[in-house]
KEMAR-643914 format. One record per residue (C-alpha): z, y, x. Coordinates in steps of 0.2 Angstrom, whole numbers, plus 5000, padded with zeros to 4 digits. Last residue first. Example, Ala and Ser with C-alpha at 12.3 -4.5 7.8 and 13.67 -1.06 7.14 Angstrom:
% residues 2
+------+-------+------+
:   up : north : east :
+------+-------+------+
: 5036 :  4995 : 5068 :
: 5039 :  4978 : 5062 :
+------+-------+------+
***
This chain:
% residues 112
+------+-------+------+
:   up : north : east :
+------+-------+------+
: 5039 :  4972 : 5076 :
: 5035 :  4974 : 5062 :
: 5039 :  4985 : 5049 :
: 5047 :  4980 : 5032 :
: 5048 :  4997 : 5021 :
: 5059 :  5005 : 5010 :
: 5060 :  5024 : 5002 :
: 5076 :  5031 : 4995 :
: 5083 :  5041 : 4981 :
: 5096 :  5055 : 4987 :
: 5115 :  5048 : 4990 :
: 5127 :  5049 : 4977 :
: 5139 :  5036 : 4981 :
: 5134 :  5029 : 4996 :
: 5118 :  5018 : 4999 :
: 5124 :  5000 : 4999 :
: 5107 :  4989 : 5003 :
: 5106 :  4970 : 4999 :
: 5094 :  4961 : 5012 :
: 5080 :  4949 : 5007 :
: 5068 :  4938 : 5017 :
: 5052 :  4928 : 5011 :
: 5040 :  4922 : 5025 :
: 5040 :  4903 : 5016 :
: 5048 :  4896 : 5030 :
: 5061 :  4911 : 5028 :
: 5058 :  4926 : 5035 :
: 5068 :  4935 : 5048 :
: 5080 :  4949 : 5047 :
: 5082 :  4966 : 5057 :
: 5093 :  4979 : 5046 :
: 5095 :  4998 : 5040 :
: 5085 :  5007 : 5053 :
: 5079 :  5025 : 5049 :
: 5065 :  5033 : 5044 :
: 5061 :  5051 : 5044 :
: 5046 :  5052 : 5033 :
: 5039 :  5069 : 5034 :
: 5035 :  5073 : 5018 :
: 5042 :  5056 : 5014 :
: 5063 :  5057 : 5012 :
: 5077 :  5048 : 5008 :
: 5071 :  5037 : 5021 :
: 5074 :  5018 : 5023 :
: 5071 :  5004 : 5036 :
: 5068 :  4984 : 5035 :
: 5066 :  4978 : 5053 :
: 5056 :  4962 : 5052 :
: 5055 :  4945 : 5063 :
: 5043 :  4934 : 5060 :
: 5048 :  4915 : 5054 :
: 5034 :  4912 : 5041 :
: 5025 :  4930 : 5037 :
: 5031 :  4941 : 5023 :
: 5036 :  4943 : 5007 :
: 5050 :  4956 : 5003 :
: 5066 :  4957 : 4993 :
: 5075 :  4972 : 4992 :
: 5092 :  4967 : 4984 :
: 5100 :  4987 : 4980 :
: 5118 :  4990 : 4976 :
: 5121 :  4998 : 4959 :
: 5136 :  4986 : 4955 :
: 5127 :  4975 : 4944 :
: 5113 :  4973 : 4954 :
: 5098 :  4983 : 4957 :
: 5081 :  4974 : 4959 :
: 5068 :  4978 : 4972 :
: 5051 :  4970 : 4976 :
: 5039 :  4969 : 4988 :
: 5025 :  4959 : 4990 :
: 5017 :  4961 : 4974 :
: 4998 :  4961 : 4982 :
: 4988 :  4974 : 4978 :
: 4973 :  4970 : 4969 :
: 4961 :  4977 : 4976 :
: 4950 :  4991 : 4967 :
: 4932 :  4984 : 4963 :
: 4916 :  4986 : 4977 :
: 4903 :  4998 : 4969 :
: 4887 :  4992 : 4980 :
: 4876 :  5010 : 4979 :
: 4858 :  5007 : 4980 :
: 4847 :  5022 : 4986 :
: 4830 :  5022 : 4981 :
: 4816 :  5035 : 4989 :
: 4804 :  5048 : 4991 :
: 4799 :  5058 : 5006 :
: 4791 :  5075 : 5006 :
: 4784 :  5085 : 5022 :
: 4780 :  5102 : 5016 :
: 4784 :  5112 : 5032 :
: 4802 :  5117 : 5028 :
: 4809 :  5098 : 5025 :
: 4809 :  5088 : 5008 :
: 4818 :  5073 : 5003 :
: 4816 :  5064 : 4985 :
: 4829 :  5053 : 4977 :
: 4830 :  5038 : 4965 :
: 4845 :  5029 : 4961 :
: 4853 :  5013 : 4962 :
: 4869 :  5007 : 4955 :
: 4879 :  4990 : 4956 :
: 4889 :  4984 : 4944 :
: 4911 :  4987 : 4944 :
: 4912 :  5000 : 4930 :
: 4929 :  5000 : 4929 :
: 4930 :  5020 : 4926 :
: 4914 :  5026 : 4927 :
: 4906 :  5026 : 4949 :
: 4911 :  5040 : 4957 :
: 4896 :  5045 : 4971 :
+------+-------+------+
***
């Protein structure tokens, strides 16, 4: 079942079952469409001036993060860059320097 595009009301509809010696049952079926998350913007990158990377990311209070790249997803082969702990308000940002000419990359906080 698909609900429309952002169609978020819930649907119902009627059905009937049989089986091979001529039983018959009839019945409703309600479907609960349950809307797309939000996802939440916490991660953010910005390059600066001299094509360096700030990746910025919102986390919890005073956990400890690695923060890891790969130039690559299918398989992702990631790699360390950095370990930094959030701020009191679980924000932390390192500044990445991939050499000239490097492939894209992916980022991700893990933890621990």
């Amino acid at each position: 079942y698909t609900p429309a595009p952002g169609d978020t009301a819930d649907d119902s509809f009627a059905f009937t079952v049989s089986d091979d010696r001529g039983g018959t049952a009839a019945g409703t079926a309600t479907v609960v469409v349950v809307p797309d998350e939000i996802i939440p913007d916490n991660f953010r990158v910005e390059v600066l001036p001299n094509g360096d990377y700030q990746l910025a990311f919102d986390g919890i209070p005073d956990r400890t993060y690695s923060i890891q790249y790969t130039e690559q997803l299918n398989p992702p082969a990631f790699q360390q860059l950095t370990s930094i702990t959030a701020d009191g308000s679980g924000r932390f940002i390192h500044i990445d320097s991939p050499p000239p000419g490097a492939p894209s990359r992916y980022y991700r906080a893990a933890y621990p």
